[in-house]
C-alpha positions as CSV (number, residue, x, y, z in Angstrom):
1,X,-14.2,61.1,125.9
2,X,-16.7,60.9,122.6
3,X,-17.7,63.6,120.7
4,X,-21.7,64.0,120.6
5,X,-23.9,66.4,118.5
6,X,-26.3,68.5,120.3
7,X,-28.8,70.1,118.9
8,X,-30.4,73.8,119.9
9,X,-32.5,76.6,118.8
10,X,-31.1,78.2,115.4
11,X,-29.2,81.7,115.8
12,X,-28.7,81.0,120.0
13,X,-25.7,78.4,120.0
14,X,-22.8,80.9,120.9
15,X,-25.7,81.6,124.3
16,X,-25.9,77.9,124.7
17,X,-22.9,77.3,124.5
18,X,-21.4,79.8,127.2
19,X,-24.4,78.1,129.4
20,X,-23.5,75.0,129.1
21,X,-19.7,75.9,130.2
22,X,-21.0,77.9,133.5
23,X,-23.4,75.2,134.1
24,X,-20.3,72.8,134.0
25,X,-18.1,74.5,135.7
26,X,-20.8,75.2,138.6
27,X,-21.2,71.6,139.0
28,X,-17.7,70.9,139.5
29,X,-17.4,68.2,136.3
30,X,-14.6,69.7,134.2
31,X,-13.0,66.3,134.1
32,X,-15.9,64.7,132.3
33,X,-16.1,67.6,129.2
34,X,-13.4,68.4,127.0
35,X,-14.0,71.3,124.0
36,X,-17.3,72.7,123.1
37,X,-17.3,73.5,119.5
38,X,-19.7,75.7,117.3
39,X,-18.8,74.7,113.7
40,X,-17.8,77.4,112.0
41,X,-15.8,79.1,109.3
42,X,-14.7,82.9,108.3
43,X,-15.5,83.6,104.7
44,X,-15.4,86.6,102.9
45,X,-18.7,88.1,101.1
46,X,-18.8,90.7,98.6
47,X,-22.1,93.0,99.5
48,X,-23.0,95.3,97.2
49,X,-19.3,95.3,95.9
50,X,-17.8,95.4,99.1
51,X,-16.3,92.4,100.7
52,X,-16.8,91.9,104.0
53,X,-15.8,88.9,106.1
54,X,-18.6,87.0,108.2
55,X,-18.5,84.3,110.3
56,X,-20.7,81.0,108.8
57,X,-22.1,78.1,110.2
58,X,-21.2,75.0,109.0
59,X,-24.3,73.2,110.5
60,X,-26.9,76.0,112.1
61,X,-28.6,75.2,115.3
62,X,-26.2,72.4,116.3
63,X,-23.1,72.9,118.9
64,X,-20.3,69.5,118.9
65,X,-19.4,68.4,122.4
66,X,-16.1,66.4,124.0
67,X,-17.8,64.3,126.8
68,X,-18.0,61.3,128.7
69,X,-21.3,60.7,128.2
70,X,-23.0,59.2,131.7
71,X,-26.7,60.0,133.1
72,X,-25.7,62.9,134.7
73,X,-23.4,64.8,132.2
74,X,-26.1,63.8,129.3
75,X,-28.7,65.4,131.7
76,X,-26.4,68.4,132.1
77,X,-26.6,69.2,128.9
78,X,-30.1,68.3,127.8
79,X,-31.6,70.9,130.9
80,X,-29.8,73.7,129.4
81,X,-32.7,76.0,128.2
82,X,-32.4,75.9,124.3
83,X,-31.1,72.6,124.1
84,X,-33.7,70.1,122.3
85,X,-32.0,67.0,121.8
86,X,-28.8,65.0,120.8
87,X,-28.1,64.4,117.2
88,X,-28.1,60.9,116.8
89,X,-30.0,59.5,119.2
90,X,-30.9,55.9,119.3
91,X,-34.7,55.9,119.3
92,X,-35.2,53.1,121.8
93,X,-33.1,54.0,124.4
94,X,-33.0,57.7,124.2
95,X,-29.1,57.3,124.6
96,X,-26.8,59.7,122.4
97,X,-24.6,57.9,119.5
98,X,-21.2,59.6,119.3
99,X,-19.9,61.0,116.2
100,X,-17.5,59.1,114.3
101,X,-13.8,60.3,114.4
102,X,-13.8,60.8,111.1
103,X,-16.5,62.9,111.0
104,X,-14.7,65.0,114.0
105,X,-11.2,64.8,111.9
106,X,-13.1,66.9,109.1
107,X,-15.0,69.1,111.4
108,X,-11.6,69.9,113.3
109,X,-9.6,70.0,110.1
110,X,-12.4,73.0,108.5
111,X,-11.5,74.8,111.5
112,X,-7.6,74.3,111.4
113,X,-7.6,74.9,107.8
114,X,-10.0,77.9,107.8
115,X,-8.0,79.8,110.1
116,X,-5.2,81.0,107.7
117,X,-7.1,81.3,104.7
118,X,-10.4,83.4,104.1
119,X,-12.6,81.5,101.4
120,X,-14.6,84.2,99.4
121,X,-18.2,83.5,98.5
122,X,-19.3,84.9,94.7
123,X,-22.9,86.3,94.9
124,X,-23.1,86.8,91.2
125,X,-24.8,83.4,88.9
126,X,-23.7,83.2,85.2
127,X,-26.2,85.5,83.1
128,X,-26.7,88.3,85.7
129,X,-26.4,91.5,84.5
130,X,-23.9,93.8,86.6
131,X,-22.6,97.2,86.6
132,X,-18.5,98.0,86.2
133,X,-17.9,100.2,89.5
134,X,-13.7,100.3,88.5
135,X,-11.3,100.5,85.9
136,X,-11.3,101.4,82.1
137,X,-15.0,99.8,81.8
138,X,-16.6,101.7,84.9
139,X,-19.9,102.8,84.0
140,X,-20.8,100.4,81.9
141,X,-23.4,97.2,82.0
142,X,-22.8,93.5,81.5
143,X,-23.2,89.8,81.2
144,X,-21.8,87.3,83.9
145,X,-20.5,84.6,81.3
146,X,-17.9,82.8,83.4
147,X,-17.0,82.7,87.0
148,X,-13.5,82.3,87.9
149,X,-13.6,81.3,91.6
150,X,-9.8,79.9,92.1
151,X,-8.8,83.6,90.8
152,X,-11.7,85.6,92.5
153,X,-12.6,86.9,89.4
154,X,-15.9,87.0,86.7
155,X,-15.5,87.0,83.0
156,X,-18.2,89.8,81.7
157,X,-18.7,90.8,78.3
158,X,-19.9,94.1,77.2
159,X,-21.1,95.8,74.5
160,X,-18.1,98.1,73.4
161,X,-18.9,99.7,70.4
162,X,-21.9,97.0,69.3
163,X,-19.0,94.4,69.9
164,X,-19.4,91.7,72.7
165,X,-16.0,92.2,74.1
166,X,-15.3,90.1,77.2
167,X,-13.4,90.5,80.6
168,X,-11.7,89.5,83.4
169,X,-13.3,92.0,86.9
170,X,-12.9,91.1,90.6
171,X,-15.4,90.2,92.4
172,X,-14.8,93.5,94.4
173,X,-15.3,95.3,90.5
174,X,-18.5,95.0,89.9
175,X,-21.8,95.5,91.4
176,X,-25.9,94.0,90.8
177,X,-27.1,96.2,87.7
178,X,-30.7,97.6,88.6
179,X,-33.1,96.2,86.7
């Protein structure tokens, strides 16, 4: 079995996905598929100070299949409704190229790797101006000078008695100023 890329309308693949698998299993070919897989990873988001964890997409609108690719199984999956293609596709012969396996190593290894550790996304950009929700500094506004990813953390400076003093706020610290 080779792994092949198929691609399907953006926002539907978890719906595809469970398609193709009762389409497969109504079939009776089990023994020609192997894992369906939706790219993913779990990150954490701060909204509005808040972190929240999300599920994101490492490649929208595509879903990575285990097959044995013949006429019928490539059929299979190509007459699922909101499948439009396979990524890859030679454009002579119409028939799917496989992914390398080095391609599925990383793919498998973001998902074996993701799954102990939550990676945090920083929605802030040096030179925005935020708002101190916590700690000794709460209430007042400042300047995004440095963001400090490995430690979840942005270095702000402030205005603390008409001195720029900076410091070191979580993520989870601070929120958008209003303009």
């Amino acid at each position: 079995m080779l792994w092949y890329a198929v691609h399907t309308f953006s926002g539907q693949e978890s719906t595809i996905k469970k398609n193709i698998e009762m389409l497969i299993e109504r079939e009776g070919v089990q023994d020609k598929f192997g894992r369906i897989l939706i790219p993913e990873r779990t990150v954490q988001v701060n909204v509005r100070g808040k972190r929240k964890t999300v599920s994101q997409k490492l490649f929208p609108a595509y879903l990575i299949i285990e097959m044995e690719l013949d006429e019928l199984t490539q059929h299979l999956v190509t007459s699922v409704q909101g499948v439009t293609h396979f990524g890859g596709t030679s454009r002579l012969n119409k028939i799917p190229i496989p992914l390398r396996q080095s391609e599925v190593d990383r793919l498998l290894g973001v998902e074996t790797q993701d799954a102990g550790q939550d990676v945090i996304q920083n929605p802030y950009i040096v030179g925005d101006s935020v708002s101190i929700k916590d700690g000794p500094f709460k209430g007042f506004v400042g300047t995004v000078e440095e963001i400090l990813t490995e430690k979840n953390k942005l270095r702000v400076t402030v205005s603390v008695f008409g001195r720029s003093t900076p410091i070191e706020l979580g993520f989870n610290q601070v929120e958008a100023a209003l303009q």
